[in-house]
N, C-alpha and C positions, 0 to 999 in steps of 0.2 A: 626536475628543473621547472622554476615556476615561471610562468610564460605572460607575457602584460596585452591587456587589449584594454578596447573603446568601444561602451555600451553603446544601442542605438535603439531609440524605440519610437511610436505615432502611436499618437491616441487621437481615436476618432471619439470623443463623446466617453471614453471607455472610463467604467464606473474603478475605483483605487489601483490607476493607472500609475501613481506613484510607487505602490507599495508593489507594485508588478517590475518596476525597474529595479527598486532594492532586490525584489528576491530574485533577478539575471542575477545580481554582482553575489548573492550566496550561492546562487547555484553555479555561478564562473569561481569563486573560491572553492568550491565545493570539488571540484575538476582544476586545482590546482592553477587556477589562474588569476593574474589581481588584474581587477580592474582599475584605472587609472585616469579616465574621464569617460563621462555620459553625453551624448545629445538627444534630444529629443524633436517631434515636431508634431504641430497640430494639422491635423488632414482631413478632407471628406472623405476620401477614398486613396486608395495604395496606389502606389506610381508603381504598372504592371512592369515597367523597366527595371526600377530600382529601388520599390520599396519606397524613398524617400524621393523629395523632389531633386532635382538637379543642382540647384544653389544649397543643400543641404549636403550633397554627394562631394561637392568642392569645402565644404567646410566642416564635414569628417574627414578626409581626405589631409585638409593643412592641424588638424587637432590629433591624427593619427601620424604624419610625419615628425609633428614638435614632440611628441612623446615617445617616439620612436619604437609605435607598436608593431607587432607581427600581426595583429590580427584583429578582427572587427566582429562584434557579435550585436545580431540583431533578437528582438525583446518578441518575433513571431516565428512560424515555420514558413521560409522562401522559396521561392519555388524553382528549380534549375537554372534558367534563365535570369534570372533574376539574379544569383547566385555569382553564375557566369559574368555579366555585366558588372556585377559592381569588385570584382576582382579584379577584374580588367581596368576600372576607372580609379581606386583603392591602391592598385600595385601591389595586396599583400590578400593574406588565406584570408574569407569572409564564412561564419558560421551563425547559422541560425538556430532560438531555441530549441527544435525538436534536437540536433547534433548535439547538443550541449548534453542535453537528459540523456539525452540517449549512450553520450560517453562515460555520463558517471551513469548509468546501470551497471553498463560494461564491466566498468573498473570492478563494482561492487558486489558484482555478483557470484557468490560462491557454489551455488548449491547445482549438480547439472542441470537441474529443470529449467533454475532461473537463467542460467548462461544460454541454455536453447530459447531459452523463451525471448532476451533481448537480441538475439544473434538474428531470427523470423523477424523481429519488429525492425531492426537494422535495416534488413534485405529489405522490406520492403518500402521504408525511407528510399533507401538507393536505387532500386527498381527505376522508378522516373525519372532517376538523374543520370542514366546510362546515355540517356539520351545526348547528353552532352558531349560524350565521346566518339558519337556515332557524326552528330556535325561538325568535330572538331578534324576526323578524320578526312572528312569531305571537304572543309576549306583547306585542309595540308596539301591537295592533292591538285589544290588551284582549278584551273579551267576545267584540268584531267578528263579524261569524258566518262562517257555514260560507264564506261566499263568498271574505272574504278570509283565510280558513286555505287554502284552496285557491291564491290566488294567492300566499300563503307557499311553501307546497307546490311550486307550479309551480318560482318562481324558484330555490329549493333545488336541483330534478332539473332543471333546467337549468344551473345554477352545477356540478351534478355530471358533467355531459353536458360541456359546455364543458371541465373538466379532465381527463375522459376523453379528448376528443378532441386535447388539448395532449400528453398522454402516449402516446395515438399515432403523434403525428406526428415527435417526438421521437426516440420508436425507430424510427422507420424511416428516420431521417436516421441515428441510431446505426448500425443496419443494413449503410446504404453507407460507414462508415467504419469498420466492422470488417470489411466483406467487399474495402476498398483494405487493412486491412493484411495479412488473411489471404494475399492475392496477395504482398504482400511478403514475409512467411514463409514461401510455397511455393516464393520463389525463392531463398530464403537455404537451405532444404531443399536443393533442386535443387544447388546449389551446395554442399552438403556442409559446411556452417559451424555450426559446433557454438553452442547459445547457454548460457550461463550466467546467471543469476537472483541477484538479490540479495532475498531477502523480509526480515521481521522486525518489530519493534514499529516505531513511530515516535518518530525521535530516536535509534536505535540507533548510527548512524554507515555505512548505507548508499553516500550519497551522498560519505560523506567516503575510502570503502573505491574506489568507484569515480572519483572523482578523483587519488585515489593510484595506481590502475592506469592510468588514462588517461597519465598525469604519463608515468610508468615504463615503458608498452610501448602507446602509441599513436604512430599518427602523425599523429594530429589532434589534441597533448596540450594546445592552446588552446583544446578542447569540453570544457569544466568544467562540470559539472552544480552547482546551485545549492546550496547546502548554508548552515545555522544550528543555531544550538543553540536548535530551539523544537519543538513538536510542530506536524508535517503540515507542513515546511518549502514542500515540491514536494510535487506530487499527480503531475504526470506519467511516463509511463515512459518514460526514457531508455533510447536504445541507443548502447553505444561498439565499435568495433571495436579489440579487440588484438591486437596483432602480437607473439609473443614471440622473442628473439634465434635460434630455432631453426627460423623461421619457420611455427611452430604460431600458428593463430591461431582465434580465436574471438568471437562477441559476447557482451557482458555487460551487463546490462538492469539499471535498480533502478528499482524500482515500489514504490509509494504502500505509507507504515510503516503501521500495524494500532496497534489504540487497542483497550480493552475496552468491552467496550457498544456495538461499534461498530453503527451502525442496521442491521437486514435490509434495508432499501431501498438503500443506501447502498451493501454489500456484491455488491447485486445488480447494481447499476447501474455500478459498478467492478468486475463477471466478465468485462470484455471487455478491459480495461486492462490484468487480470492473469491475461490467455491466455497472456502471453508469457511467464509463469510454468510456465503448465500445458504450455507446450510446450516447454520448456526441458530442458538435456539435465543439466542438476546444479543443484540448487538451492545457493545460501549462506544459508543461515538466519543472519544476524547480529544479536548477543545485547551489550548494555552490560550488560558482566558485574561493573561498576561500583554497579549499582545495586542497594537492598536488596531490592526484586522483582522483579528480574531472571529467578528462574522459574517467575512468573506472566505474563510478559509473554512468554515463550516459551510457556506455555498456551497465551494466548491469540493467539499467531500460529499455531502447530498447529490449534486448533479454528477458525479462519477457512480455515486453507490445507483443512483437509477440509468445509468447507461447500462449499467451489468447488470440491468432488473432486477435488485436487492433493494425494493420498497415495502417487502408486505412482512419484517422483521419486529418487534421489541427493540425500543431504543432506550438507553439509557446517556445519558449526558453528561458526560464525567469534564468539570472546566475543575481543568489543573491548574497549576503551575501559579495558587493564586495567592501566595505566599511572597509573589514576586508584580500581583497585580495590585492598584490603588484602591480603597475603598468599596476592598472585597473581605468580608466576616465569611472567615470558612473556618473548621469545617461546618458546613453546612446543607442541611435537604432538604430542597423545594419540589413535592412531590416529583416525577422523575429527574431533576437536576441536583448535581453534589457540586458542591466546590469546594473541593478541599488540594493539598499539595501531596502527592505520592512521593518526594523526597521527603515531606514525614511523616509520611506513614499513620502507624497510629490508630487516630480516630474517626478520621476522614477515609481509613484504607476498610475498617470496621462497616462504618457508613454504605461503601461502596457494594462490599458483599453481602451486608444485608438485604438489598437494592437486587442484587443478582439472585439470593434466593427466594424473593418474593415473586424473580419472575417464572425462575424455573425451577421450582419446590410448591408449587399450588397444588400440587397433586400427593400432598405427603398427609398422612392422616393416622393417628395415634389408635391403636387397636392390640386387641391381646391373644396371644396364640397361645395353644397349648399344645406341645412335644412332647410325641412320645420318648420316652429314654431311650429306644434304642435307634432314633432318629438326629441324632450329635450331628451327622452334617447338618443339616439346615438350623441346629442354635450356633452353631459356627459361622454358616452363612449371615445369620441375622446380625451376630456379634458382629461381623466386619460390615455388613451392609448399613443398618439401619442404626435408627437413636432409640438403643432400650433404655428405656425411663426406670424399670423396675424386672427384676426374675426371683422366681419361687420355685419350689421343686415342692409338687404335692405328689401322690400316691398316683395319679395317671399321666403324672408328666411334668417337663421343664413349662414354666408358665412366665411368658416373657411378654410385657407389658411393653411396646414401642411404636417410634414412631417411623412410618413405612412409605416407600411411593406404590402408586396404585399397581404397576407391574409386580410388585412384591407380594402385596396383597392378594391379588388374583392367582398368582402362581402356589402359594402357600396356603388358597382360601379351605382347604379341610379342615387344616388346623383354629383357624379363628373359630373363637368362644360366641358365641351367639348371644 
């Protein structure tokens, strides 16, 4: 059932304050709700009451009975009381951004990790706002005396206690599931498999960049990663292995797109989702360079990637989607920047991995081994591993001319021809 409300947002001075309201009313469609009218107001400072001034609270107020919403959404995170008060003067449910994101995680999230991981950031939204219930029992109870302010009291720091301990146990379910994946990366380590990262806003064309690579140099090109034209399509971080014709290959991961405003909890509680980021060997920052704030939206994936201290990466700068922008010639490479559209593919998708092996293939170097015959695993190994340019079979051995990463070299260095 899709449910109607009335945007509300203040801008203090605040830099595509506009383009901040548009993307409420996609993130309110986004959670299945239409918006139906906006107000805004200009302010020094937030009215600690109610957000907005009082002649503004009367005039969402008669803009939300003629439209006959259920409910009011504001363009920040509120803070209880604030919450409180304008419900009470509103007459109807009032939600603020962080609730908004925070119920499409919810919705979206499939994978256990991700479902524990918003349910911790949830709790700890609500944590502050218990508080409300602990003074709502206290004026129920009128004059009441000390005794039952106290059994107010109690239930509050109980009700607090209880969600602390939900948030414990939480993460330490989190805990075991980031310490199964960390084993998995120490073995992708071990194994010397380079990983590549896709970050960016959400809605950029991530998933739709990693589908295309799948398509193209997988061999598992029937593991299609979810992909729509909506914000926060997939929360999860996918990993695909590519195989490229030279048999370089590497993993390429797309983890959960970046929103502005996006909650501190939210952020926090999604640090372990996007390790695979922080350990990744070349980021792809991808940019819908299509859109009119396109580089505020790239801000605001830079100032997220360094709250999660993911600054000292390889960047690569993939602006998509520019098949659909004005008086953009893609495909195109401007030392680290491409612009090309990953819905065709092609030569702009060429462009891209060649961009990838140059960052994490420098270590590859063209050298000639000589096998013994009766040593077939390692021309076996090399067959799947490396790019033999040439093989010969002389009287001391398989003689295999390729090109090799240095781990390979080192491991196999008896055999190399001097």
């Amino acid at each position: 059932m899709t449910r109607t409300a009335i945007l509300v947002g203040i801008t203090m001075k605040q830099e595509n304050f506009e383009y901040s309201m548009a993307e409420l009313a996609n993130l309110a469609e986004a959670n299945n709700i239409n918006p139906v009218g906006e107000i805004t107001q200009k302010l020094d400072r937030k009215n600690k009451a109610t957000y907005v001034g009082k002649g503004k609270v009367d005039e969402i107020k008669s803009l939300a009975d003629y439209e006959d919403v259920d409910l009011v959404i504001f363009n920040d995170e509120l803070g209880p009381s604030q919450i409180r008060n304008l419900e009470e003067l509103l007459e109807r449910e009032v939600m603020d951004r962080t609730r908004l994101i925070l119920d499409i995680f919810a919705e979206r999230a499939k994978t256990k990790e991700a479902q524990l991981q918003v349910q911790v950031a949830r709790l700890k939204y609500e944590l502050p706002r218990v508080t409300g219930q602990g003074e709502g029992m206290d004026q129920q109870s009128g004059k009441g005396g000390l005794k039952n302010r106290g059994a107010g009291e109690t239930k509050l720091e109980l009700d607090r206690r209880k969600i602390k301990y939900q948030i414990n146990q939480l993460n330490k379910e989190l805990d075991g599931l980031v310490a199964e994946r960390q084993v998995q990366r120490r073995q992708r380590q071990k194994n010397a498999i380079p990983v590549v990262s896709l970050v960016g806003y959400t809605n950029a064309g991530k998933s739709t960049i990693m589908n295309a690579m799948v398509t193209a140099h997988s061999q598992t090109a029937n593991k299609q990663v979810f992909e729509k034209d909506m914000l926060f399509a997939t929360l999860e971080t996918s990993v695909r292995e590519i195989i490229l014709p030279d048999k370089k290959q590497f993993l390429l991961t797309d983890t959960v797109g970046f929103v502005s405003k996006l909650p501190h909890n939210l952020v926090k509680a999604f640090r372990s989702t996007l390790e695979e980021a922080a350990e990744s060997d070349v980021l792809i920052h991808v940019v819908d360079v299509s859109h009119e704030h396109f580089e505020a939206m790239m801000k605001t994936t830079e100032e997220t990637l360094a709250e999660l201290d993911i600054t000292d990466r390889p960047v690569i700068f993939a602006y998509n989607k520019a098949d659909l922008a004005t008086n953009v010639i893609y495909p195109r490479r401007e030392a680290n920047d491409l612009y090309f559209s990953a819905k065709d593919g092609g030569a702009g998708l060429e462009l891209l991995v060649d961009m990838i092996k140059e960052e994490i293939f420098n270590d590859y170097e063209v050298v000639t081994f000589v096998i013994p015959f009766d040593r077939g695993d390692i021309v076996s190994y090399l067959n799947e591993h490396a790019d033999i340019l040439e093989t010969l079979y002389e009287g001391e051995g398989t003689i295999l001319k390729a090109n090799v990463q240095q781990s390979d070299r080192m491991k196999y260095a008896e055999f190399l021809t001097k």
